[in-house]
C-alpha positions in Angstrom: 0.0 0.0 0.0 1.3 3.8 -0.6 2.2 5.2 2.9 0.2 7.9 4.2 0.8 11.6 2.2 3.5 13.3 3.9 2.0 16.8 5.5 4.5 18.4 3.4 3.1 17.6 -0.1 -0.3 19.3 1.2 1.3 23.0 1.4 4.9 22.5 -1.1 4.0 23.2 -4.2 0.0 22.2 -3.8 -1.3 23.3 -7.1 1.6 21.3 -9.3 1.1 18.3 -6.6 -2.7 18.4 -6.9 -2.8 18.7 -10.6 0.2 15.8 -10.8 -1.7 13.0 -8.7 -4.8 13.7 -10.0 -3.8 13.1 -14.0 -1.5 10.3 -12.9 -4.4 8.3 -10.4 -6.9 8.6 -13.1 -4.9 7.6 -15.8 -4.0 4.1 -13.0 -8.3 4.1 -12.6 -9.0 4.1 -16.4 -6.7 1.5 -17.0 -8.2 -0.5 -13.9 -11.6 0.0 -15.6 -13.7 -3.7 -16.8 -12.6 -4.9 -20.1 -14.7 -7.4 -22.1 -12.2 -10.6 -22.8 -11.9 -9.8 -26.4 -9.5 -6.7 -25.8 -6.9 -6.5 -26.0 -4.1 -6.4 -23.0 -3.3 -2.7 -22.3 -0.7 -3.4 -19.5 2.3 -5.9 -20.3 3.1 -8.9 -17.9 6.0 -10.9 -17.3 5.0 -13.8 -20.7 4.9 -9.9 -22.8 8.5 -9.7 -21.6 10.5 -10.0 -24.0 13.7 -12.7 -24.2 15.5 -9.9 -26.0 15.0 -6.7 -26.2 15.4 -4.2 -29.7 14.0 -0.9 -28.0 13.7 2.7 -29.7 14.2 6.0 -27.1 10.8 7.8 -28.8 10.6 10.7 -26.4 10.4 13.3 -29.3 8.0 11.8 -31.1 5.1 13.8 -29.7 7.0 16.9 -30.4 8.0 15.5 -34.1 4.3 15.3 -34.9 3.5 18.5 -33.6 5.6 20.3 -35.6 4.4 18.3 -38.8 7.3 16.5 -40.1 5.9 13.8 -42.7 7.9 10.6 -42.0 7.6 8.0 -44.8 8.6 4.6 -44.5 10.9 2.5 -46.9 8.0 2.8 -49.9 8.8 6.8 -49.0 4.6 6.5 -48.6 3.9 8.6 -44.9 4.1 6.2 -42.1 4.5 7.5 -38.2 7.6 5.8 -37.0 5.9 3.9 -34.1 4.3 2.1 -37.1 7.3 1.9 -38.9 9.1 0.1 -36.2 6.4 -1.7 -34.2 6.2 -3.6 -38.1 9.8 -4.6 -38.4 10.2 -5.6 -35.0 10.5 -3.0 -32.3 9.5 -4.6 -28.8 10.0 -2.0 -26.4 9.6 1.6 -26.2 11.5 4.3 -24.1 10.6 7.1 -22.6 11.8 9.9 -20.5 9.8 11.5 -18.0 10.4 14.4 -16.3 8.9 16.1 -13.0 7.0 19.6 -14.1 8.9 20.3 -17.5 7.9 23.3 -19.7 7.2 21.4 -22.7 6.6 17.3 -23.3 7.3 14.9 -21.2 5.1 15.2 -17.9 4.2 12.1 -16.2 1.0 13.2 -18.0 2.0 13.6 -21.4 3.7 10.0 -20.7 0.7 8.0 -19.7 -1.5 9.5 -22.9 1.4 8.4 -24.8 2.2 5.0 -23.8 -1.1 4.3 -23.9 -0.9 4.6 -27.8 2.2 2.4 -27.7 0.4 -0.1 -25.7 -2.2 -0.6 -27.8 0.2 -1.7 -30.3 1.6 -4.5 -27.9 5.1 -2.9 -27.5 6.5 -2.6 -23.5 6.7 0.7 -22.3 10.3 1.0 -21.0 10.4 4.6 -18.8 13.2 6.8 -17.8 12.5 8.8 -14.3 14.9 11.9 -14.5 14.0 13.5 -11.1 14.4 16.7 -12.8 12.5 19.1 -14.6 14.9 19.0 -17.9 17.9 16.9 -18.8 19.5 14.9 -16.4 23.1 13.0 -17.6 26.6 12.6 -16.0 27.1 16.7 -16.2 23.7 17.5 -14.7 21.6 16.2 -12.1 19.0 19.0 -11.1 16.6 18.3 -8.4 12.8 19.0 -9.8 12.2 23.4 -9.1 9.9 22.2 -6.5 12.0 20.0 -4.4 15.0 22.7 -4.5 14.9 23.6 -0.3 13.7 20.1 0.6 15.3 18.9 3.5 17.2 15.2 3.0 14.0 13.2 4.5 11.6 15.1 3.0 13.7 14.4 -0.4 13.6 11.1 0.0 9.5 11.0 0.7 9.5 12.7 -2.5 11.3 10.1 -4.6 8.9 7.4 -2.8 5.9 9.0 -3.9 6.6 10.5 -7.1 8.1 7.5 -8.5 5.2 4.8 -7.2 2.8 7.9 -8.8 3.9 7.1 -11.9 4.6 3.4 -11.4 1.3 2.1 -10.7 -0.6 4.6 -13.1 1.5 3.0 -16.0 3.1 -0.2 -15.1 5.4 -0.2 -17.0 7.9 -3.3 -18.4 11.5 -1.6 -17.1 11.8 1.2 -14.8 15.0 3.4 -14.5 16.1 4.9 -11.5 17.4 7.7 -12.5 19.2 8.6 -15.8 23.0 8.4 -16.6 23.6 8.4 -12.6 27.6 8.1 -13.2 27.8 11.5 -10.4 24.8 10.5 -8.6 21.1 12.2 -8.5 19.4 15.1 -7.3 22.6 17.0 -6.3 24.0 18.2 -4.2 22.4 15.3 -1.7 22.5 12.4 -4.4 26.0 13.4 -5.9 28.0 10.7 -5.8 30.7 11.9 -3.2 28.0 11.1 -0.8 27.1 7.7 -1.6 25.4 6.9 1.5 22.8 9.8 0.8 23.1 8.6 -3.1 22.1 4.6 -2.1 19.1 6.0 0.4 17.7 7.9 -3.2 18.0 5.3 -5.1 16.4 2.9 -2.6 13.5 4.4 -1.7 12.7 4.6 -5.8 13.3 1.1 -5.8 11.2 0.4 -3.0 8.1 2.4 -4.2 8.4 0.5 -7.7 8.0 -2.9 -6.2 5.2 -1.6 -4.0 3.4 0.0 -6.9 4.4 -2.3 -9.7 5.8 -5.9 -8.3 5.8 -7.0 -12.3 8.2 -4.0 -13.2 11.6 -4.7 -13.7 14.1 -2.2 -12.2 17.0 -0.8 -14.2 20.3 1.6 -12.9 22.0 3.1 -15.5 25.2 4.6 -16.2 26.7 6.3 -18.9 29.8 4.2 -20.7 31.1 1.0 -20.0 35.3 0.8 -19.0 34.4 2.0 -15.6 30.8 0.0 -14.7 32.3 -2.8 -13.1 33.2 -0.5 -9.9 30.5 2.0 -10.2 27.5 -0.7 -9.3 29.9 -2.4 -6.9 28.2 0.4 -3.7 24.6 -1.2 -5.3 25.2 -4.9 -4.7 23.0 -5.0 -2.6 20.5 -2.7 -3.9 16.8 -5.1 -5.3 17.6 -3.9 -8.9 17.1 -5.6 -12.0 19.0 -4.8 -14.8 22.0 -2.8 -15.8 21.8 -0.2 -17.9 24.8 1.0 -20.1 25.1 4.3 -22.7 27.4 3.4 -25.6 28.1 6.4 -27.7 31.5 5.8 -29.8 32.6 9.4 -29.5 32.1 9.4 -25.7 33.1 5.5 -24.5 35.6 4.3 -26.7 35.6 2.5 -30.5 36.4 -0.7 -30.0 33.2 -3.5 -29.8 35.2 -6.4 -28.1 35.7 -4.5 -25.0 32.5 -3.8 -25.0 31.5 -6.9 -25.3 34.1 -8.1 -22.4 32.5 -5.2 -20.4 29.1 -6.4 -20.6 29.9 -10.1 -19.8 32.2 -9.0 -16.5 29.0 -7.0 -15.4 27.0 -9.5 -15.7 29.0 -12.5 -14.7 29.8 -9.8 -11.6 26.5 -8.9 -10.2 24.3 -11.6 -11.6 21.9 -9.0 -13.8 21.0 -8.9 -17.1 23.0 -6.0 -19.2 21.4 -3.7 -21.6 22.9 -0.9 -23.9 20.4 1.4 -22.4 21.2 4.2 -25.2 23.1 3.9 -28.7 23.1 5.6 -31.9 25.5 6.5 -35.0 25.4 8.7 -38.2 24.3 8.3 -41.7 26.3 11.6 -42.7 28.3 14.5 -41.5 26.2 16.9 -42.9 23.2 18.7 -41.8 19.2 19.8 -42.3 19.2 23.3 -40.2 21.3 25.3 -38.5 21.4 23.8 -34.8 25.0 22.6 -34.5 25.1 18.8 -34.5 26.8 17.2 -31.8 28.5 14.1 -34.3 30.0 16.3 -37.3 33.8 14.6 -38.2 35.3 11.1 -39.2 37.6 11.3 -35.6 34.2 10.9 -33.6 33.0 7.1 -35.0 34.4 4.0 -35.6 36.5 4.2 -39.1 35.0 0.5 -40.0 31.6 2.0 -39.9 31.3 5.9 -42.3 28.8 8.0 -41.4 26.5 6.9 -44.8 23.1 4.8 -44.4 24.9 1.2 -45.1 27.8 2.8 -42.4 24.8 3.3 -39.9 23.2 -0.2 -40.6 26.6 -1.9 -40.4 27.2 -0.6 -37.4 24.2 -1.6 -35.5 23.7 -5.3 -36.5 27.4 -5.5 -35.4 26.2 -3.6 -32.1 23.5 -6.1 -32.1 26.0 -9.2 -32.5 28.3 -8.4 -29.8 25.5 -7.5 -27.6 23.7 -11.5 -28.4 27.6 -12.9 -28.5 28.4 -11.3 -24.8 24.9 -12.6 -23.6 23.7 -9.1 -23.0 20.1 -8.7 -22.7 19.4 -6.3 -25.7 19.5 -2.6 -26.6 17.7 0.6 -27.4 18.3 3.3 -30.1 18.3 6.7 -28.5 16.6 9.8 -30.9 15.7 7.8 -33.9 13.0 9.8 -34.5 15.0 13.4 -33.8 15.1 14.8 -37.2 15.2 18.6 -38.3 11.6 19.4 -37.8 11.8 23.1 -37.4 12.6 23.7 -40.7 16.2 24.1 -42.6 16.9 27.9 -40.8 16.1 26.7 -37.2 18.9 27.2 -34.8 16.7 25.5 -32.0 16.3 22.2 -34.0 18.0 18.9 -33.7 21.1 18.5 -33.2 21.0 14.7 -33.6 19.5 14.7 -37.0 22.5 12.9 -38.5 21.8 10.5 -36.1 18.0 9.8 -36.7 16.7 6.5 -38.4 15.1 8.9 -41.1 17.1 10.7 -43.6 17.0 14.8 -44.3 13.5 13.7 -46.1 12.3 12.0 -43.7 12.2 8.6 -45.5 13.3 5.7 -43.4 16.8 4.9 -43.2 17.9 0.9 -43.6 19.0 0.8 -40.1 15.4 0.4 -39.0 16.1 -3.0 -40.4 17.6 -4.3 -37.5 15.1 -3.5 -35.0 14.0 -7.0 -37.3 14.2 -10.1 -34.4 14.3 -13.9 -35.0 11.6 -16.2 -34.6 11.0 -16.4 -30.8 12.7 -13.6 -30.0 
């Protein structure tokens, strides 16, 4: 059961509170709500799991369609990309959520998303951030309204926002934070304090197997030559899975090691490992004017150009080492991240040379190895 409200949540911040559990417990009741036995299942259990996981990151995707942009698929006839994907194979979907941003990704915008997703039979795979915006190893900001929390009260928070959101959407993987190489919610999560770090990431754990027993529980951290002693404080933590970023430019070119990184781990700790975020180029060049953050041969892996076959080559080999090291499967991170405010736009994408759809938005033949085997 969810422990009693704390006072505090009654006169901190009461409006965004209010509004927050209201859309999030009514979003848990509708999906609570008598179904005849022809529907189909909204909420995935463990048989939905799936044995390996080919994920997409589609967080943008709301904002993509809002702006217009007119994805096609590999006929170049339009075709929204959670179409696109869900037909070749896609299993899983991730997506961020964030506390009380500005723009997409509310815990409400979430829940009337995944719903959609659901409905196609995919496993919603979400990403708490315990921040209003971006949180990665360089930032960790503490949601606005949680800035002059004490360390207890903190920790209430994280308990009651996280099983919020777990029980409205029950969802198939739960992160605990995101990219939490320097801890979460500094200054009291930062890593230097890893007592005050473990009680955080506890007490999310502990409200996601309260809320959602089904759920499996991810940490994730950013890279792979240095995971072996980051998790070794968390042995002990009731976490699932382990959560790796592999971007070449940031953790290194070489696929062996990590392939010998992702069997230590998991030979280690005993937990399945997944390439929580990956992606690569099809080109060096560009769709606006927001600078792109992959833009030179020194950044990639030389056996793998940044051209559409480069793109595709590298992630069935991703995709190989991953199945050869017994790692538990991946997900692409801003596939769907394309220039959508037009070719001027300084406040565009800078991952467009990234996306899994070219500067016309026709799909890319990466997408072809979201395709699984029989059984997978």
């Amino acid at each position: 059961m969810l422990r009693a409200m704390p006072n505090y949540l009654h006169h901190l911040n009461n409006r965004l509170y209010s509004l927050f559990f209201a859309c999030i417990l009514g979003f848990s009741l509708l999906s609570c709500t008598k179904k005849d036995p022809d529907d189909p299942i909204i909420v995935p259990d463990e048989t939905e799991f799936p044995t390996y996981i080919k994920a997409c990151d589609l967080s943008f995707l709301p904002e993509m369609r809002s702006d217009g942009v007119g994805f096609k698929n590999f006929d170049q006839q339009a075709e929204d990309p959670l179409t696109t994907l869900t037909k070749v194979g896609m299993n899983m979907v991730r997506l961020r959520v964030w506390n009380n941003p500005e723009g997409k990704s509310s815990p409400k915008d979430v829940a009337i998303f995944s719903k959609e997703i659901e409905e196609k039979k995919i496993v919603i795979w979400l990403t708490l951030h315990y921040s209003d915006t971006w949180a990665d190893p360089g930032a960790q900001s503490k949601p606005a309204a949680w800035t002059n929390l004490d360390f207890e009260t903190l920790k209430d928070s994280v308990y009651h926002f996280t099983y919020a959101v777990a029980a409205a959407m029950k969802p198939g993987i739960l992160q605990i934070g995101n990219e939490i190489n320097a801890g979460l919610l500094w200054p009291e999560g930062h890593r230097s304090n890893i007592f005050q770090m473990r009680a955080l990431l506890s007490e999310g754990i502990r409200a996601c197997r309260e809320a959602s027993p089904k759920t499996k529980i991810m940490l994730h951290y950013a890279g792979h030559q240095n995971a072996l002693s980051f998790f070794e404080p968390f042995v002990n933590l009731d976490f699932d899975l382990i959560g790796l970023s592999y971007y070449p430019i940031w953790h290194g070119k070489s696929l062996d090691e990590l392939g010998t990184s992702i069997q230590n781990l998991k030979n280690t700790y005993n937990k399945e490992v997944i390439i929580a975020e990956t992606s690569y180029p099809f080109s060096f060049g560009w769709a606006d004017w927001t600078n792109n953050v992959l833009g030179n041969s020194g950044q990639i892996i030389s056996s793998f150009p940044a051209s559409p076959q480069g793109q595709s080559d590298f992630l069935q080999a991703l995709d190989a080492k991953i199945g050869e090291a017994g790692g538990k499967g991946w997900a692409y991170w801003g596939a769907e991240w394309v220039a959508s405010k037009g070719d001027q736009a300084s406040n565009g994408s800078s991952w467009e040379n990234q996306a899994l759809w070219d500067f016309d938005f026709n799909a890319l033949p990466a997408v072809n190895a979201f395709v699984r085997p029989v059984g997978k």
